[in-house]
C-alpha positions, 0 to 999 in steps of 0.5 A: 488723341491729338483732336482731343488735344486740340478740342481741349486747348480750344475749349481752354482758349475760349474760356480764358478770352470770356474770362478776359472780356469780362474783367476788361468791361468790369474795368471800363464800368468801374472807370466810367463809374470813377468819371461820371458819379463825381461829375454828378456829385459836383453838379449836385452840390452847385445846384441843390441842398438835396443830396441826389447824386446819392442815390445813381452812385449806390445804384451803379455802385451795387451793379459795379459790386456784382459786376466785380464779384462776377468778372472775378469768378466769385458767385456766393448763389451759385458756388464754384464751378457750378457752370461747368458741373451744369454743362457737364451734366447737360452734356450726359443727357 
């Protein structure tokens, strides 16, 4: 009984870190993104008419969205727990 205790509290553990490390890189992205696009924003408006910087910041924008939505448990395509479902049915097989 005690090793399925612990088995549990392990699998708990692990789940909780890979749930930290990802809101941790979500939120290094989002600080790059934060420095970086006015950076190119600034270059963009001393070097050309041109609105350029546009398009990397929709880009990474997009990316940092899903990055976001995916760090904090939301996935409209796939639904709640649908992980755990998959590796539970996996797991019977």
């Amino acid at each position: 009984m005690e090793s399925n205790f612990t088995n549990d509290q392990n699998y708990k553990y692990k789940k909780a870190k890979k749930k930290v490390q990802a809101i941790k890189g979500f939120y290094g992205n989002a600080l790059a993104y934060c420095i970086v696009i006015p950076v190119l924003a600034y270059i963009n408006y001393r070097t050309t008419d041109f609105p350029w910087a546009i398009f990397p910041a929709l880009g990474w924008g997009f990316g940092l969205l899903i990055n976001g939505l995916c760090a904090y448990g939301y996935n409209p395509l796939f639904g709640k727990n649908w992980e755990e479902r998959k590796i539970k049915e996996f797991m019977q097989e």
